[in-house]
C-alpha positions as CSV (number, residue, x, y, z in Angstrom):
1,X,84.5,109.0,81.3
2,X,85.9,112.4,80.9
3,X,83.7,115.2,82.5
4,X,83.6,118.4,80.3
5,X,82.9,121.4,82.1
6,X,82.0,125.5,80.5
7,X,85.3,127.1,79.2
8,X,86.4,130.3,80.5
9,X,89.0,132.9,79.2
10,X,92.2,132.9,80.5
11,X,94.2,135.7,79.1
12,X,97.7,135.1,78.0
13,X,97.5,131.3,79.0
14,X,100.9,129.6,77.8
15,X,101.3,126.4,80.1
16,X,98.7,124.7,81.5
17,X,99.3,122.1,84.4
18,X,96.8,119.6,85.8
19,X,97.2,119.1,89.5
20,X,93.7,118.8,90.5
21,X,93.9,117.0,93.7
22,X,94.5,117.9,97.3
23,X,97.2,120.1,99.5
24,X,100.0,117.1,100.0
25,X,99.8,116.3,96.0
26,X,99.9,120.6,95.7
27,X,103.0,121.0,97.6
28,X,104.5,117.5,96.6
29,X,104.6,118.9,92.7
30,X,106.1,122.5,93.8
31,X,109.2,121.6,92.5
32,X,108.4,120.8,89.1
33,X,106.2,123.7,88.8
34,X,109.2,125.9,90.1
35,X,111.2,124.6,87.1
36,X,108.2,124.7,85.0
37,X,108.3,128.5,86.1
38,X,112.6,128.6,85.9
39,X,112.2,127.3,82.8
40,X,109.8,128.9,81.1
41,X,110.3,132.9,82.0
42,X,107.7,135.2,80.8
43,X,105.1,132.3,80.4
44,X,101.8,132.4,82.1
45,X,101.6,129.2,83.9
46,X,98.0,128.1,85.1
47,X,97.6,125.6,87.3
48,X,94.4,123.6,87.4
49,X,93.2,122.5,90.6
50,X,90.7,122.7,93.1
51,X,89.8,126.4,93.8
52,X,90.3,126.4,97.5
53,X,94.2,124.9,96.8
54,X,94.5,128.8,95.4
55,X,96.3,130.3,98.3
56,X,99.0,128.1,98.6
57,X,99.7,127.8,94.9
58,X,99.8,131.8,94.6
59,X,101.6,131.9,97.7
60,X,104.4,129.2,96.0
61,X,105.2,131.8,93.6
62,X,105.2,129.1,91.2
63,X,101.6,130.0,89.4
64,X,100.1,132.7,88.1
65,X,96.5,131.8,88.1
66,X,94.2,128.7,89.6
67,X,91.2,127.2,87.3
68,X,89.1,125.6,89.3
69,X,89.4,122.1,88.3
70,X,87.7,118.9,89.9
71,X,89.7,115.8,89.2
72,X,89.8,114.1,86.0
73,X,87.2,116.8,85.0
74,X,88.6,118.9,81.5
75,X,90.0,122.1,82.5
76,X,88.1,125.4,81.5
77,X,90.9,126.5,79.3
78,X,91.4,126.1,75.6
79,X,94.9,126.2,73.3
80,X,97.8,126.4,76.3
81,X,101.0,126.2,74.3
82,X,101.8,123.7,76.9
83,X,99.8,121.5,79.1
84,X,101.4,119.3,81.6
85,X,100.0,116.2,83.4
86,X,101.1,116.6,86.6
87,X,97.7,114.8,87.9
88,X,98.9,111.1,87.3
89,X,99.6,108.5,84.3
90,X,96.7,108.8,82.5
91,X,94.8,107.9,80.5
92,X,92.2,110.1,82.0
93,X,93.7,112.9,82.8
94,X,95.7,112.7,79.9
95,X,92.4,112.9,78.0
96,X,91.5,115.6,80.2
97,X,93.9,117.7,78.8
98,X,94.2,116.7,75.2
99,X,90.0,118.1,74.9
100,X,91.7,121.6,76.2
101,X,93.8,121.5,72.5
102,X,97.2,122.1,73.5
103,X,100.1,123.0,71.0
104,X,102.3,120.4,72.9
105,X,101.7,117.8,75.9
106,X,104.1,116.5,78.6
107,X,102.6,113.4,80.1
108,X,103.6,109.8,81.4
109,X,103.3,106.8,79.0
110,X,103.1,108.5,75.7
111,X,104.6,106.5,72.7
112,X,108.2,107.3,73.1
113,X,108.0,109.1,76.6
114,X,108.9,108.4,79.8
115,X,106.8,106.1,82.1
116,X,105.2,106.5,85.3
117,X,106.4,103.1,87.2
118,X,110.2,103.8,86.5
119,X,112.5,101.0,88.5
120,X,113.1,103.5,91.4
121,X,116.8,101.9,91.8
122,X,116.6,101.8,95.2
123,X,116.2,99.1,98.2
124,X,114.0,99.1,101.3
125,X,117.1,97.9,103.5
126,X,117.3,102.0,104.4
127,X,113.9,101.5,105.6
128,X,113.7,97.8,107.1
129,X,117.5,98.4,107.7
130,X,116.6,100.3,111.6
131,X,115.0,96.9,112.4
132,X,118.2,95.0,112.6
133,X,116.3,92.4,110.6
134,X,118.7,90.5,108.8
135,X,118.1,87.6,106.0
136,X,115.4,89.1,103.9
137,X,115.5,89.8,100.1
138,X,115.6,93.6,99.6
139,X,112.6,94.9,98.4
140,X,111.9,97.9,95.8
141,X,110.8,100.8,97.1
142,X,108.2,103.2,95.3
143,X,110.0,106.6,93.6
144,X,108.9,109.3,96.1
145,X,106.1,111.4,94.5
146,X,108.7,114.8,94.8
147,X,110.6,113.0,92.2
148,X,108.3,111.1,89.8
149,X,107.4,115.1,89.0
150,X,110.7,116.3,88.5
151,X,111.8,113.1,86.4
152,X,108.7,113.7,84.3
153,X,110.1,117.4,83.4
154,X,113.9,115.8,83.5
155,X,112.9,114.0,80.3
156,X,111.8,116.9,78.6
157,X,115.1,118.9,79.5
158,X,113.6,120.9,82.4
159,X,116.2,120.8,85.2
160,X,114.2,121.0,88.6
161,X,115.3,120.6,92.2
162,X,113.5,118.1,94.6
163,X,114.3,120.0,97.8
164,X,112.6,122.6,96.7
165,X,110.0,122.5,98.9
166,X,110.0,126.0,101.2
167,X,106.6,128.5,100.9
168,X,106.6,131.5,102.3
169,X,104.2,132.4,105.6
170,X,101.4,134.2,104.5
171,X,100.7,137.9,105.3
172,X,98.1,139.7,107.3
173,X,96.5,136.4,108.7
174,X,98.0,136.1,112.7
175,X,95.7,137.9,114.9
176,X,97.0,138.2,118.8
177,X,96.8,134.2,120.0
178,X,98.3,133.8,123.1
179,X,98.1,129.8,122.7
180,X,99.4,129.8,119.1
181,X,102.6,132.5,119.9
182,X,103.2,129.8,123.0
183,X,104.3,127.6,119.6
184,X,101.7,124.8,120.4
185,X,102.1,121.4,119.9
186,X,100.0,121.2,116.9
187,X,97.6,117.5,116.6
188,X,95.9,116.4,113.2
189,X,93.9,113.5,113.7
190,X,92.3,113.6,110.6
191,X,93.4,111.8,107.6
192,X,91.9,111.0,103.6
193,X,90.8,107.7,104.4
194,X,90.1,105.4,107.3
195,X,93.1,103.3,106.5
196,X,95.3,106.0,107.5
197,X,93.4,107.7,110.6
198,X,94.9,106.3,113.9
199,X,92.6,105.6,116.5
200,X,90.7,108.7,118.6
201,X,91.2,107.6,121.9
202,X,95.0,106.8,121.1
203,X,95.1,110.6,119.4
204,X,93.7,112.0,122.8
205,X,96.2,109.9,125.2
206,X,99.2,111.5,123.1
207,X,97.3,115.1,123.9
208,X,96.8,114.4,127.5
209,X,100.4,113.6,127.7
210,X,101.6,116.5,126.2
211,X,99.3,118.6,128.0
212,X,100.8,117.0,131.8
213,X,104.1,118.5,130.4
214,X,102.5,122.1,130.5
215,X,102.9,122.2,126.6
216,X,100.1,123.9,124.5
217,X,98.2,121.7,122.1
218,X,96.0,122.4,119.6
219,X,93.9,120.0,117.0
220,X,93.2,120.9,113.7
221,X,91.3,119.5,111.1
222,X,88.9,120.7,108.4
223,X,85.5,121.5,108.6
224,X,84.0,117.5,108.0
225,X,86.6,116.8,111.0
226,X,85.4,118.6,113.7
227,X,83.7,115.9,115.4
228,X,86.7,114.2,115.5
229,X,89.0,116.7,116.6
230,X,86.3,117.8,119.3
231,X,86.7,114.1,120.4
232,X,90.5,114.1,120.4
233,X,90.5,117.4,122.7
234,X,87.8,116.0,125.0
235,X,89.9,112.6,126.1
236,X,93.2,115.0,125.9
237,X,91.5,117.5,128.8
238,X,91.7,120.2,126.5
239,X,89.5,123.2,126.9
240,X,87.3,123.6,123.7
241,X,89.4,127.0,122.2
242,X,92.0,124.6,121.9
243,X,90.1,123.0,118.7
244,X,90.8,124.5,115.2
245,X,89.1,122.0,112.8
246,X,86.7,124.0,111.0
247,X,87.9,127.1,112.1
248,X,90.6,127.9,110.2
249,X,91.3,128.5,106.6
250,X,94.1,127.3,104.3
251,X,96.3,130.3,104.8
252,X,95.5,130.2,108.6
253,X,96.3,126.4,108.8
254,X,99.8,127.7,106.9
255,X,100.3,130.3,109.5
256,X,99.9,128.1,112.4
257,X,102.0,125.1,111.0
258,X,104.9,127.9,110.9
259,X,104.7,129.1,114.5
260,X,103.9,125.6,115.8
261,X,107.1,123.9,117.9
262,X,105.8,120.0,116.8
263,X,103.0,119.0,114.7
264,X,101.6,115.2,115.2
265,X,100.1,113.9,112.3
266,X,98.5,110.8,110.1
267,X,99.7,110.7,106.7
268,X,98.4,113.7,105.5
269,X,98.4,117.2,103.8
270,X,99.5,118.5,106.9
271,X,102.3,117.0,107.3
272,X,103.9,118.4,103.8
273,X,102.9,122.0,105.2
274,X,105.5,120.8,108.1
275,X,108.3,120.3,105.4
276,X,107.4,123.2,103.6
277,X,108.2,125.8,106.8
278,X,110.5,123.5,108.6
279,X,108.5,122.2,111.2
280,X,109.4,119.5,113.2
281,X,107.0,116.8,112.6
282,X,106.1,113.1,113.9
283,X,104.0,111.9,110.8
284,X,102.5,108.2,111.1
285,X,101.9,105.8,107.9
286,X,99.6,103.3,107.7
287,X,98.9,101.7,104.3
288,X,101.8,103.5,101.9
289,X,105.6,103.7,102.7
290,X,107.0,107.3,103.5
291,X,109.4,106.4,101.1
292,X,106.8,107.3,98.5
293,X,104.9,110.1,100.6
294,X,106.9,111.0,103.9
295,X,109.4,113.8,104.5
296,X,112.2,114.2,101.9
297,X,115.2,111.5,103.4
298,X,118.0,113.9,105.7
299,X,116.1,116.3,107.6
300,X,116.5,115.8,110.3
301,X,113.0,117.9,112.0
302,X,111.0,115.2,110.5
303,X,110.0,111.4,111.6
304,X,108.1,109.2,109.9
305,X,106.7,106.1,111.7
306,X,105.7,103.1,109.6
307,X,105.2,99.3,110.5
308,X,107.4,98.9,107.4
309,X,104.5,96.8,105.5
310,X,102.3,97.9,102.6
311,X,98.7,97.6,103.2
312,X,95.4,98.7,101.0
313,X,94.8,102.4,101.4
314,X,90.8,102.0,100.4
315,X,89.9,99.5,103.1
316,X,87.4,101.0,105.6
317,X,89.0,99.9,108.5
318,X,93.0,101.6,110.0
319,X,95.8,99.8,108.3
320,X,97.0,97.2,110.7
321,X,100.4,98.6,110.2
322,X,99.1,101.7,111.7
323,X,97.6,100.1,114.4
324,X,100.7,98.3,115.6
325,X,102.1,102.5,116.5
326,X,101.5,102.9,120.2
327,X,100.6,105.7,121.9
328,X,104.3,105.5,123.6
329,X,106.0,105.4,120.1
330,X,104.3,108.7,119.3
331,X,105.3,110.5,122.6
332,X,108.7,108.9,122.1
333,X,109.5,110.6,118.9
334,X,107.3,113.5,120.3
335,X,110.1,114.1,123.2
336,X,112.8,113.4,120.3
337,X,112.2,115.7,118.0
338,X,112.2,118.3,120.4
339,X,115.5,117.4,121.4
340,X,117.8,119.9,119.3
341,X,120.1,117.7,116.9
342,X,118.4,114.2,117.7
343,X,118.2,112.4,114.5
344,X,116.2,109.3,114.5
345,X,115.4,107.4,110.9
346,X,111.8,106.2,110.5
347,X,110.6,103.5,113.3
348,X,109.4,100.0,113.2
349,X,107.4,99.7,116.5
350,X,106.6,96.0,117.4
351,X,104.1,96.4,120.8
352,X,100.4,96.8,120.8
């Protein structure tokens, strides 16, 4: 059921678009909202999202204003001259934005539009290929959420480019940090749901580790993670300044990901803050393929691990896909991707 909530006044509205969902789904839709924006000069483009999204979306240059959205509720805005779904296939949030009484409406799955599931066209033998297994039937891959986006806008003529991923660091938030000008080794732990968070104790052997190798480490993760992170930090012999989770807001956690030399990461929001400033990044999947979610394919800064196996991203236990990453895989790609040049395609580990 669609949730209607008070309309406000947005002046000069033209395009609306619904994105009302966290920071990975923000940053995966940047470039269709930068050729909503190249598109579309001199129109007002609104994005509808949660409120605390706001900095980065400002920060992307590729909005002009936020309306605090929660998902699938109606946004707060009447009579865009455009609204675009760029939430998901409907037919909620469709609805959602057909009770804001737009002139026009870009979605998936109307009569005569595109469709969400396209055939992606491509095989998994790029992915199960670095297994040297040999004798299976090629699988399909899922399109990468960059470019469901962009194909969406493709079939309504606006041209948009998938590698357009960059944000710019924000200003006036790095106070004098000796441990974060160090460029720490930066630790997530945290993830959306339990089938992607790998397990504490394995998260604070990586830390120790790193920390043996005289590199700084710090763990991040928001304010509901702190527990966790405090955990993490505790089994890695860190001292307690070295825990961020809670501590830091959205344009902090942008300014650290841009100073930090490695983040170490679940499948995450986090991680797409490490493609957006070029971070080097070991991200590990659990449930969903990072052909759908991971780093864009060629950069080379980026390594996703995966057990190369679907699994159900709403169980309450980790994926046993995610489980089958050892600590030693993580420092392995750890010590790689510090290694200037070394480009590894995503991993396959088989030990426990």
């Amino acid at each position: 059921m669609v949730r209607v909530v008070r309309v406000a006044r947005v002046a000069r509205m033209s395009v609306l678009a619904l994105r009302a969902l966290g920071l990975g789904d923000l940053l995966t839709a940047l470039p269709a909202l930068r050729g909503l924006r190249a598109a579309l000069p001199g129109r007002r483009i609104v994005l509808a999202a949660p409120r605390w999204l706001e900095p980065v979306a400002l920060l992307s240059g590729a909005v002009d204003a936020v309306v605090d959205t929660a998902p699938l509720a109606v946004p707060a805005v009447r009579s865009a001259e455009l609204a675009v779904n760029l939430h998901g296939r409907g037919p909620q949030s469709t609805a959602a934005l057909r009770a804001t009484a737009p002139r026009r409406l870009w979605a998936f799955d109307l009569p005569g539009g595109p469709r969400y599931d396209a055939d992606a066209g491509a095989a998994r033998d790029e992915v199960e290929g670095a297994t040297g297994r040999a004798g299976r039937e090629p699988a399909r891959v899922p399109e990468h959420e960059v470019r469901r986006w962009c194909r969406l806008l493709a079939a309504h003529g606006v041209r948009c480019d998938p590698d357009d991923l960059a944000l710019p660091r924000p200003n006036g938030v790095a106070a004098a940090d000796p441990l974060l000008s160090a460029g720490p080794v930066v630790v997530h732990p945290g993830g959306a749901s339990p089938a992607r968070r790998w397990p504490a104790e394995r998260w604070g052997a990586v830390v120790a580790a790193l920390a043996r190798c005289g590199r700084p480490v710090v763990v991040t993760g928001t304010a509901a993670e702190a527990d966790l992170a405090r955990r993490v930090a505790r089994l890695g012999g860190l001292a307690p300044e070295a825990v961020r989770a809670g501590r830091t807001d959205l344009p902090g956690l942008c300014d650290l990901v841009a100073q930090a030399a490695l983040l170490l990461a679940a499948d995450t929001g986090i991680g797409h803050l490490a493609t957006a400033y070029g971070t080097p990044s070991v991200l590990l999947f659990g449930p969903v393929s990072p052909a759908e979610w991971g780093p864009p394919p060629g950069r080379r800064a980026h390594r996703a691990l995966w057990a190369g196996r679907d699994g159900d991203p709403s169980s309450t236990r980790p994926d046993p896909g995610l489980l089958s990453i050892t600590v030693g895989d993580v420092l392995s790609a750890a010590v790689d991707r510090a290694r200037p040049g070394g480009a590894v395609p995503p991993t396959h580990p088989t030990s426990a």
